[in-house]
C-alpha positions as CSV (number, residue, x, y, z in Angstrom):
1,X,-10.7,12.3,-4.4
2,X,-10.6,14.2,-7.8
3,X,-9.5,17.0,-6.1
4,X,-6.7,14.9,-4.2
5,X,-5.9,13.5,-7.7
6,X,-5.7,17.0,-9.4
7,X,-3.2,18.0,-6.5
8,X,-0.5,15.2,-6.9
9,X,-0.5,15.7,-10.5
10,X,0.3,19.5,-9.9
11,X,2.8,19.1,-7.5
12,X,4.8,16.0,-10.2
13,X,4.4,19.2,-12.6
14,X,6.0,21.3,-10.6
15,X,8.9,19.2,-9.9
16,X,9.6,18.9,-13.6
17,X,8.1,15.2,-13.9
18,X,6.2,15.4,-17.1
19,X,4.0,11.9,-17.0
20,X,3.8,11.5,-20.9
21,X,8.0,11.9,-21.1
22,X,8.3,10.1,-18.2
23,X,5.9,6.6,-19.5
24,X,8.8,4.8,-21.4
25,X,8.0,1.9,-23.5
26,X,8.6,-1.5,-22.2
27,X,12.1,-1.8,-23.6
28,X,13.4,0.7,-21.2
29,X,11.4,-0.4,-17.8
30,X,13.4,-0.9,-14.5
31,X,12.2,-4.4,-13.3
32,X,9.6,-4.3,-10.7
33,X,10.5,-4.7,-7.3
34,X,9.8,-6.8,-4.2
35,X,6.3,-7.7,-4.2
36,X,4.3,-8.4,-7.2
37,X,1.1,-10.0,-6.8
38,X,-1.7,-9.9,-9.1
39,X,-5.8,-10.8,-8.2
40,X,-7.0,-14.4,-10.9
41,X,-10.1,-12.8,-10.4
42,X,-12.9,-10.8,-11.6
43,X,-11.5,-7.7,-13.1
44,X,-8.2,-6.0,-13.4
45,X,-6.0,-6.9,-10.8
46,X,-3.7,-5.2,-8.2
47,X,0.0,-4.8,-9.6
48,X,2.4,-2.4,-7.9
49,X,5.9,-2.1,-9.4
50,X,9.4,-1.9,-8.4
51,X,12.5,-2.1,-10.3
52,X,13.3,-5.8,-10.8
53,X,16.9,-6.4,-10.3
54,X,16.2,-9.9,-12.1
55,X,19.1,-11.7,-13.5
56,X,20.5,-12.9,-10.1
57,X,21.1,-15.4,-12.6
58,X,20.9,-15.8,-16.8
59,X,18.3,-18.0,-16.3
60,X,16.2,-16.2,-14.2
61,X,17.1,-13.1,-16.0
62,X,15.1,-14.8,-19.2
63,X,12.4,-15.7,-17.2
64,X,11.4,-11.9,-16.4
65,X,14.2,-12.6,-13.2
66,X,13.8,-12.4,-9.3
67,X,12.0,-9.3,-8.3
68,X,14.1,-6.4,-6.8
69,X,13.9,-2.8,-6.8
70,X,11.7,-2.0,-3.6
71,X,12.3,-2.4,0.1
72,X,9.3,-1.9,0.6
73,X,8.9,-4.0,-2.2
74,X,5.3,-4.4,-3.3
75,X,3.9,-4.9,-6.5
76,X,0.2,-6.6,-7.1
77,X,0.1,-7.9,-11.0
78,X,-2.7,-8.0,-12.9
79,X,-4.1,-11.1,-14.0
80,X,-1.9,-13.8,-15.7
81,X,-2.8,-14.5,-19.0
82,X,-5.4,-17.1,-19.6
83,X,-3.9,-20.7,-19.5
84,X,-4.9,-23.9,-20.3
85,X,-4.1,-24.8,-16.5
86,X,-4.0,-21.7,-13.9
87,X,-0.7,-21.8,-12.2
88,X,-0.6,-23.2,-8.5
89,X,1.8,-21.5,-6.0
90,X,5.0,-23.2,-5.3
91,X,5.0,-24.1,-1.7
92,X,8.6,-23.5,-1.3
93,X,7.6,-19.6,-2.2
94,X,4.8,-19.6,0.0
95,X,6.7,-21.0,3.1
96,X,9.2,-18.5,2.2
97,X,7.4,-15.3,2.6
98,X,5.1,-16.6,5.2
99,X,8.8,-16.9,7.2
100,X,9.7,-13.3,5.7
101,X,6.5,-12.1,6.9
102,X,7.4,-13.1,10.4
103,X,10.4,-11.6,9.9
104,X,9.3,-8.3,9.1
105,X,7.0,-8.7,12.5
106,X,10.0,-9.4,14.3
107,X,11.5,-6.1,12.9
108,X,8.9,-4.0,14.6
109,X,8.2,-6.2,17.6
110,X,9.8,-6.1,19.8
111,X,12.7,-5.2,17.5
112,X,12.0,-1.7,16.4
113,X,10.6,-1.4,19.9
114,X,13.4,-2.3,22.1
115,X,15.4,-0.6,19.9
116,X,14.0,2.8,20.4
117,X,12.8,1.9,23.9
118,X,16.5,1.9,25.2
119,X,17.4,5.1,24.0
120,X,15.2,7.1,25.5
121,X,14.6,8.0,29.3
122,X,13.4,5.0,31.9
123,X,10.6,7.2,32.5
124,X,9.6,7.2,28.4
125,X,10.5,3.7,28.1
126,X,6.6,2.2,28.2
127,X,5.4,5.2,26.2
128,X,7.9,4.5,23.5
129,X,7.1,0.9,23.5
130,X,3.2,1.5,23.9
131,X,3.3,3.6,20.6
132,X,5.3,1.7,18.5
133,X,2.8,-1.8,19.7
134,X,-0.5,0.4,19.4
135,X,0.7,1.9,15.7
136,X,1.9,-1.4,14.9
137,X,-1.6,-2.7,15.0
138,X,-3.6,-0.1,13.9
139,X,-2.1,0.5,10.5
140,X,-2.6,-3.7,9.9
141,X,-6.0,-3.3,10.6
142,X,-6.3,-0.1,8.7
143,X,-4.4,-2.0,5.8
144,X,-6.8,-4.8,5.1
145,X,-9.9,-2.5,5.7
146,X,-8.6,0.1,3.0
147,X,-5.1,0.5,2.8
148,X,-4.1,-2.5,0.9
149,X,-6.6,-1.6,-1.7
150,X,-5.2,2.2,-2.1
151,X,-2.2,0.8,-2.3
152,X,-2.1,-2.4,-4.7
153,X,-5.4,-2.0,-7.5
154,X,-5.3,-0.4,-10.4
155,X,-6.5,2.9,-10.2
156,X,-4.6,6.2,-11.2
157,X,-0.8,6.6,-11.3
158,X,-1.4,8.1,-7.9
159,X,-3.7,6.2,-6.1
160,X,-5.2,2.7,-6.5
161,X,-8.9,1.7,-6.5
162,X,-11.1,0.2,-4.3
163,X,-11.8,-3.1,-5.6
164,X,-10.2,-4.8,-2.4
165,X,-12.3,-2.7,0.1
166,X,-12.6,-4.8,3.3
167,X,-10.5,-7.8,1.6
168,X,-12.8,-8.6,-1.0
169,X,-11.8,-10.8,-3.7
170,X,-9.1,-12.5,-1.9
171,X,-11.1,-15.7,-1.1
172,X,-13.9,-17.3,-2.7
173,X,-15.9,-19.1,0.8
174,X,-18.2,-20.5,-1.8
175,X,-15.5,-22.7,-3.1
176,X,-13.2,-22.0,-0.7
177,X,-10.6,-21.0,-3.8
178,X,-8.1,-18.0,-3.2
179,X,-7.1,-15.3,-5.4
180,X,-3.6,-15.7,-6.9
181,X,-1.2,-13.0,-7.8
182,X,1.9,-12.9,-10.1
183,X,5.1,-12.5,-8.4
184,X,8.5,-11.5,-10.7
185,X,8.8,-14.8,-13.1
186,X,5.7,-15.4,-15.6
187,X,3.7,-18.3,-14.5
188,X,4.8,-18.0,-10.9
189,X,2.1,-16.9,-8.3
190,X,1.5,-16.5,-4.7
191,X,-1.6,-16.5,-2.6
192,X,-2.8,-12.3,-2.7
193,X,-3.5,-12.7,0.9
194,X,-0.6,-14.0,1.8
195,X,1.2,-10.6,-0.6
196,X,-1.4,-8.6,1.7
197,X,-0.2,-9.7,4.4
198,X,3.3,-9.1,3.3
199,X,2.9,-5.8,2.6
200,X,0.8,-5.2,6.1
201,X,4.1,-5.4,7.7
202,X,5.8,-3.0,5.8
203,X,2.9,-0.5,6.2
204,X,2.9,-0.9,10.2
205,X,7.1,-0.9,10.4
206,X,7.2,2.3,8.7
207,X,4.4,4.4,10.5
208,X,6.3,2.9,13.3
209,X,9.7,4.6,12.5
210,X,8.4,7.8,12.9
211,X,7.3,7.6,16.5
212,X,11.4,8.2,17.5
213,X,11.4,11.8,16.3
214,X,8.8,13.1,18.4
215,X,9.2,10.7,21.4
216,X,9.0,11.7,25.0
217,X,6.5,14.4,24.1
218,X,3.5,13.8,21.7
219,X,0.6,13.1,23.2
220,X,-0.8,9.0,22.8
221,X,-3.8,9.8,20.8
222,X,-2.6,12.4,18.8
223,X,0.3,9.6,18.0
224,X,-2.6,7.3,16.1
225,X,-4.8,9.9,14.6
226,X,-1.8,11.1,12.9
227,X,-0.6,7.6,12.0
228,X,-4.2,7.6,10.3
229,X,-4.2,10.2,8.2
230,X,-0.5,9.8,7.4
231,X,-0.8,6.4,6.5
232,X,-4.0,7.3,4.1
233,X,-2.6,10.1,2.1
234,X,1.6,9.8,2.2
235,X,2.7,5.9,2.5
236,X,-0.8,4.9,0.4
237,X,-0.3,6.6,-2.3
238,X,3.6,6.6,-2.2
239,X,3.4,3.2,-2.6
240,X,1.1,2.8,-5.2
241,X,3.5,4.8,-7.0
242,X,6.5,3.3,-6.7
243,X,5.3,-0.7,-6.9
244,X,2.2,-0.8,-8.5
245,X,2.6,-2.6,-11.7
246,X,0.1,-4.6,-14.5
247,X,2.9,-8.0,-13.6
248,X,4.8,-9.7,-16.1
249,X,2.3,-12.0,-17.4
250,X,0.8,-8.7,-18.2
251,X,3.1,-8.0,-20.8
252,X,1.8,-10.5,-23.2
253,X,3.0,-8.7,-26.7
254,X,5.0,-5.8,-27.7
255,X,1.5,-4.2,-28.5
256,X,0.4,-4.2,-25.4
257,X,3.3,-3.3,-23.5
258,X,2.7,0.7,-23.6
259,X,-1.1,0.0,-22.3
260,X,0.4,-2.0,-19.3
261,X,3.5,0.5,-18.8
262,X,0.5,3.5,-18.5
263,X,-1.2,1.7,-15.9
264,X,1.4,1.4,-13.1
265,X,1.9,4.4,-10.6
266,X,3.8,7.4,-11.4
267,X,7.2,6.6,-10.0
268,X,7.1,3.1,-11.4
269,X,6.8,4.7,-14.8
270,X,9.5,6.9,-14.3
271,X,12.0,3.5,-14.4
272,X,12.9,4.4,-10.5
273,X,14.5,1.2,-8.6
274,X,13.3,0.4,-4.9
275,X,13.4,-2.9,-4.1
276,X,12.5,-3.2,-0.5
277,X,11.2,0.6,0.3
278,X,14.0,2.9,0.0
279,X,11.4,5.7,-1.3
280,X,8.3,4.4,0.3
281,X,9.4,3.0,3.7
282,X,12.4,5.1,4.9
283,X,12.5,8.4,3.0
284,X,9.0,8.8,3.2
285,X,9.1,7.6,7.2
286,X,12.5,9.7,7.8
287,X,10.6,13.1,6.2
288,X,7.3,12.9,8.2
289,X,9.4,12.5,11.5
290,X,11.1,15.7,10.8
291,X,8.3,17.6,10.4
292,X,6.6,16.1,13.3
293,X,10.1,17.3,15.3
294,X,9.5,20.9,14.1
295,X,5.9,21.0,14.4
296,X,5.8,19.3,18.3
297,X,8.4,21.5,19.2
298,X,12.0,20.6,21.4
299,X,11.9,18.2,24.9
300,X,12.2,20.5,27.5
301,X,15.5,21.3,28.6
302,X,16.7,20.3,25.0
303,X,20.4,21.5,24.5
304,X,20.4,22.6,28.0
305,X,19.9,19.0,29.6
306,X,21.7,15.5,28.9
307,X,19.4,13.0,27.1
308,X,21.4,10.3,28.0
309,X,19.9,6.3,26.7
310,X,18.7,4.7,29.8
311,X,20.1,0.9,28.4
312,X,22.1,0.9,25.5
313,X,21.5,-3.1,26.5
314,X,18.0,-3.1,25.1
315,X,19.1,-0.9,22.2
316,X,21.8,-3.3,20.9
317,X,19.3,-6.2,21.3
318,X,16.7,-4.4,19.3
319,X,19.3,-3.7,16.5
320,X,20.0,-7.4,16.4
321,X,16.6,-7.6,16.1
322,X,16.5,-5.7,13.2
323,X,19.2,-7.1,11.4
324,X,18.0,-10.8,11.8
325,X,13.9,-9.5,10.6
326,X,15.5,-7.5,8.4
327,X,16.7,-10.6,6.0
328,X,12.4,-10.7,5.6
329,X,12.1,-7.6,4.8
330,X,14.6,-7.4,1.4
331,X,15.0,-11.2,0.3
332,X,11.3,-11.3,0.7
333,X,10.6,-8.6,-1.1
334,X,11.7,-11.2,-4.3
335,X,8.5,-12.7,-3.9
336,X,10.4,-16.0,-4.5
337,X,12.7,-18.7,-3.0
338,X,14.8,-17.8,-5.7
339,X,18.1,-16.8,-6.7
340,X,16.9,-13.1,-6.5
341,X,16.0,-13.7,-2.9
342,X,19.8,-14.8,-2.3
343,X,21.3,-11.7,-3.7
344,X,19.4,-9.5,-1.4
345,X,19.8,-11.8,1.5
346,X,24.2,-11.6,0.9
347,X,23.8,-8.1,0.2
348,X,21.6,-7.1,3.2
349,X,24.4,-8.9,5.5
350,X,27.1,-7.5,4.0
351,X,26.1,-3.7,3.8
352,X,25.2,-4.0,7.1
353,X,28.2,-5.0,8.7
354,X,30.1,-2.4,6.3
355,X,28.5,-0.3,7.6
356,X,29.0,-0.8,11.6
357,X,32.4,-0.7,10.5
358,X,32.5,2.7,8.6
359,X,30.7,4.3,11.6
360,X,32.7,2.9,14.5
361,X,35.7,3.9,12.4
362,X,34.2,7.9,12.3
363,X,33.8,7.5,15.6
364,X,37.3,6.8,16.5
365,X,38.2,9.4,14.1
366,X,36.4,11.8,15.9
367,X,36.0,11.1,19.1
368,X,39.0,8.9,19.8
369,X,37.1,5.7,20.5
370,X,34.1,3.6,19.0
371,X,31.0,3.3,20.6
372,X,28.2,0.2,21.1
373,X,25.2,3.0,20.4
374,X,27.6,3.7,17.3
375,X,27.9,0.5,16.3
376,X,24.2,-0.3,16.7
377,X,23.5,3.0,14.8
378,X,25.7,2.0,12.3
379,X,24.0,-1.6,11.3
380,X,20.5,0.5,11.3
381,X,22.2,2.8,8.5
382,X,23.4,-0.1,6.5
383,X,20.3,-1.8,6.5
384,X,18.1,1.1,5.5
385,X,20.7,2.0,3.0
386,X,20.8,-1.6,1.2
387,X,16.9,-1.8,1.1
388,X,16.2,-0.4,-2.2
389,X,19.6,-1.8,-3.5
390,X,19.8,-4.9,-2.2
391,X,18.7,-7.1,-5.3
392,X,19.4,-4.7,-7.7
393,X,23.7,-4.5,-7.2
394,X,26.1,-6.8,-6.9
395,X,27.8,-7.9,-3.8
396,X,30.9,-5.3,-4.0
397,X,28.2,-2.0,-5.2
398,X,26.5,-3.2,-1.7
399,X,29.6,-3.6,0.4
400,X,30.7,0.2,-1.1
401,X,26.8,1.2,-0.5
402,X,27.2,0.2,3.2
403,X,30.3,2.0,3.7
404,X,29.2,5.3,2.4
405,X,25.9,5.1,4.0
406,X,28.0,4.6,7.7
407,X,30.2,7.8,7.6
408,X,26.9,9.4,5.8
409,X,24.7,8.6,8.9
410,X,27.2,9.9,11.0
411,X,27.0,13.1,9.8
412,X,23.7,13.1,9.4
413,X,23.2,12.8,13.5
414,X,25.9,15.1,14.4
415,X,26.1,18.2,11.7
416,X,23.0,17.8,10.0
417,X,21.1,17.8,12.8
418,X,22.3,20.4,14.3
419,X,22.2,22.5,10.9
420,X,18.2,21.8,10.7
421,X,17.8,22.7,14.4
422,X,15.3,20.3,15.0
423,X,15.0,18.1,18.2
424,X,14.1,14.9,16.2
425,X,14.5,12.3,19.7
426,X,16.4,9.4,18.5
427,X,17.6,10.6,15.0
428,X,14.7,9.3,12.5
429,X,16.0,11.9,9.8
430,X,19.5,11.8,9.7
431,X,19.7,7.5,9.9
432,X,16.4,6.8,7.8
433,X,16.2,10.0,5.6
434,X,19.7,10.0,4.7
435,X,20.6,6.6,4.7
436,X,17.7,6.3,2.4
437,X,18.3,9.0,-0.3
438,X,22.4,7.4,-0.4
439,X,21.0,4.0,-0.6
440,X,18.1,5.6,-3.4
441,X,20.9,7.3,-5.3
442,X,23.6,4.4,-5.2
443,X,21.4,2.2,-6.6
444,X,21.5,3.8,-9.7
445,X,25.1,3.4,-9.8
446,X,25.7,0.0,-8.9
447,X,23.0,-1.5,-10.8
448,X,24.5,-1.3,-13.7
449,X,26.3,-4.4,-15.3
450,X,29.7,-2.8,-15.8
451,X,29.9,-2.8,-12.2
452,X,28.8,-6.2,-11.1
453,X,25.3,-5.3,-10.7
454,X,22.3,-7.2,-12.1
455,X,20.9,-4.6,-14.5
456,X,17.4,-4.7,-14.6
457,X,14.4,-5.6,-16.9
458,X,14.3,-3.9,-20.4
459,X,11.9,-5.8,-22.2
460,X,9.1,-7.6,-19.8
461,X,7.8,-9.6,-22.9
462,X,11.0,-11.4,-23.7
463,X,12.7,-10.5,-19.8
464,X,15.9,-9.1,-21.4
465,X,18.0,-7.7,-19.2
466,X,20.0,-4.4,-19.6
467,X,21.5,-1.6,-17.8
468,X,20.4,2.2,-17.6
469,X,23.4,4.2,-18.3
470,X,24.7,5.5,-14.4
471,X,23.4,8.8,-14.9
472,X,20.7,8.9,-16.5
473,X,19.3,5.8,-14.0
474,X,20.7,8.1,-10.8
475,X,19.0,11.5,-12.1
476,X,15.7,9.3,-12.8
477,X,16.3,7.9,-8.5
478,X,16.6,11.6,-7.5
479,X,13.9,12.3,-9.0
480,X,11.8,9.8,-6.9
481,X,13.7,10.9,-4.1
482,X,12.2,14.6,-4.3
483,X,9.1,13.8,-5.6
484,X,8.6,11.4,-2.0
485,X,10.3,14.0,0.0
486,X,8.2,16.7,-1.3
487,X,4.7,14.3,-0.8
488,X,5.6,13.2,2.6
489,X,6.1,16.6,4.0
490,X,3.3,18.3,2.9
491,X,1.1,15.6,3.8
492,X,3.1,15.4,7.0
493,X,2.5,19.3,7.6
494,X,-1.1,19.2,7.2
495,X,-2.0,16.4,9.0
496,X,0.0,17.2,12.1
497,X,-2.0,20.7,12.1
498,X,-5.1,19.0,11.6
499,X,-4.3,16.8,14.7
500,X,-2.7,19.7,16.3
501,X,-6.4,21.5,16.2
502,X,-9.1,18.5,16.9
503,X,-6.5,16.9,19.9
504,X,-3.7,18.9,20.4
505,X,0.0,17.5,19.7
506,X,2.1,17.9,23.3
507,X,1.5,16.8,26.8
508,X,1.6,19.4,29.9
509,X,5.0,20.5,31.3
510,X,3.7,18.3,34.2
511,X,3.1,15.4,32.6
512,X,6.4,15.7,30.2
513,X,8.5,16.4,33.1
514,X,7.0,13.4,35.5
515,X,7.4,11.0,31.9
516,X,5.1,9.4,29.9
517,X,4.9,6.2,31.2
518,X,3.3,7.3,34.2
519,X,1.4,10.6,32.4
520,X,-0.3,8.8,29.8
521,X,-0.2,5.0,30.4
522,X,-0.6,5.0,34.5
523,X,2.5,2.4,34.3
524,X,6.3,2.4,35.0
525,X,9.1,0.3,33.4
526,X,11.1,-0.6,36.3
527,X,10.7,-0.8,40.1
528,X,13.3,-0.2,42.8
């Protein structure tokens, strides 16, 4: 682990992130985004951190504001501060993000699922479906055995702990009490397991996303051994760094506030704004499909035969899918039934449909006539692109986000992918990976208050809001952008070779040719 440790912290050097410049005091922290829960218990409690876009509303705003700043959103905080009476969860919250939860469940299946499932060939179609199921539920189970605990204790500003190894510390069966953690307002919590399970979702969804670059062709159980080890060393740790944070009741006094700021992860620190999982979710997801395309090598008969989506049907019922879960995924990530919550949810709907607007539109442009796989397409690029933005900019910044992010996607299935040469199946890269890093980067422009966005959280003892100035907040999102583009692809690289070695990555010719379905599942889709 040391050794593991030592690593990260050379590669941030060599990037140019310098920890002890990067640390700033609490005046100048992004708020935290979606997902903040902290452990009442025992020791030092879980707290991952993204940017809070909180002051949906002045109010709010004062009160440390709605959580925003992750897509992925996940933040555990450390303990609140010792009360007279320990705060009870609001049951408005809780039914709120056990809805989101099912939400994000949705997303993946059979969303996600039929999504990818209809773009492929009908003799792929179970295989694609099969992987994205079988992934889904390893990486929960992975998650509460380990994963959560990597992911949301305190630990280094790379990796968490272990103190919630196999669960522990979440309930009490003794007295049959539950651990509480702090969401985005002081004095508001939420059941930890329920956080857990939150985040369990985003976890599985985004080891799920990778399975469309190398579809048709990778062999089922080198699929999950890689999922493992991907899982483990690249989303883990990614999003420890981006969300982990000490909470707000944390932040007790000025005098503490540099002791808490040290504590989060590394990216956190750095003041970067991901509310939903711009960075951790779709970047990071988007970079270790590419690698896998390179690494499993083309389909065969790639540029030479027509991969043509066997029911575009399925594949505009699986973006609706997505769209609808998706609402989980971002206004959840506020941790609250809040204000917060409703500026994600308006701007999630909004980018989106921009979006399928701005890519029909390129497609008429260039092709003379808009498509449904375009529009579908399209509405996947908005939403990725508005999940680290969506409660930190206003409603215009995320209609303009949505826009950009549909021509941008474009390009990034038709000339990008041709310029990297790599036959990633049903475009992970150039939807997730550059939706992603224009949704990263425009967040640092629209957040600001000039241009209707909400600012973020300068001063987590008193909540003031403020605003980064544009640049200096954008330079400080690309940097998080190639720090987790630069993590996800070496990890990515080594642990497809390792799979590559102990199971071997491809099918036969045979068994490609004949489809997967039958190959490697002994099952067919259809019947005549």
């Amino acid at each position: 682990m040391k050794k593991l440790i030592l690593a990260g912290a050379f590669l941030a050097a060599a990037l140019g992130f310098d920890g002890a410049a990067l640390a700033q005091p609490a005046a100048s922290e992004p708020a935290s985004t979606a997902s903040a829960v902290a452990t009442d218990v025992g020791s030092a409690a879980s707290s991952a951190a993204s940017a809070v876009a909180a002051a949906a509303s002045a109010a709010s705003a004062a009160l440390a504001g709605p959580g925003t700043s992750g897509a992925t959103a996940g933040a555990t905080g450390a303990q609140p501060a010792a009360s007279a009476a320990a705060p009870t969860p609001n049951k408005g919250d809780v039914a709120w993000i056990i809805v989101a939860t099912l939400l994000v469940i949705m997303m993946s299946i059979p969303g996600l699922a039929l999504f990818y499932g209809g773009l492929v060939r009908s003799k792929n179609m179970l295989s694609v479906l099969m992987q994205v199921f079988v992934t889904f539920s390893l990486i929960v189970v992975v998650w509460c055995v380990y994963g959560y605990s990597l992911a949301f204790t305190e630990g280094n500003a790379f990796f968490g702990g272990f103190d919630r190894l196999f669960m522990k510390g979440l309930f009490n069966p003794a007295d049959g009490t539950y651990a509480m953690g702090a969401t985005f307002s002081k004095g508001v919590v939420l059941p930890e397991l329920l956080f857990m399970a939150f985040q369990a979702t985003f976890a599985a969804i985004t080891c799920c996303l990778i399975v469309g670059a190398f579809a048709e062709r990778m062999k089922f159980s080198a699929v999950l051994l890689f999922m493992v080890l991907w899982f483990t060393f690249s989303y883990a740790p990614i999003a420890h760094m981006v969300w982990y944070w000490m909470g707000p009741d944390a932040y007790t006094t000025a005098a503490v506030a540099d002791e808490m700021n040290s504590k989060a992860g590394f990216i956190w620190q750095m003041g970067a704004l991901d509310f939903a999982g711009g960075t951790v979710v779709h970047i990071n997801a988007a970079v270790a499909g590419l690698v896998g395309a390179y690494m499993v090598g083309k389909r065969i008969g790639y540029g030479r035969e027509a991969f043509t989506p066997h029911s575009l049907t399925l594949t505009m019922v699986g973006a609706a899918l997505l769209w609808v879960g998706w609402f989980g995924f971002n206004a959840g990530s506020a941790l609250e039934a809040s204000s917060g919550a409703v500026l994600a949810f308006i701007n999630t709907l909004s980018a989106t449909a921009a979006a399928v607007l701005a890519w029909c539109l390129g497609e008429a442009m260039l092709k003379g006539k808009a498509s449904m796989l375009g529009a579908a397409s399209g509405a996947v690029a908005g939403l990725v692109a508005i999940t680290p933005a969506c409660g930190n900019v206003g409603f215009m910044g995320a209609i303009v986000i949505g826009f950009i992010a549909g021509f941008a996607c474009l390009w990034g299935v038709r000339g990008l992918k041709r310029l990297l040469g790599a036959d990633d199946s049903l475009d992970v890269f150039g939807i997730h990976g550059v939706g992603g890093i224009v949704g990263a980067l425009l967040t640092g422009v629209f957040n600001n208050q000039a241009l209707g966005g909400p600012g973020l959280v300068g001063d987590w003892v008193t909540g003031t809001v403020s605003s980064t100035p544009i640049l200096a907040q954008v330079w400080i999102q690309l940097k998080a952008v190639l720090l987790t583009v630069v993590w996800s692809a070496v990890v990515s690289l080594i642990a497809y070779k390792i799979v590559d070695v102990v199971i071997g990555l491809r099918v036969s010719e045979e068994d490609e040719r004949e489809g997967l379905d039958i190959s490697s599942h002994g099952e067919t889709a259809y019947h005549n």
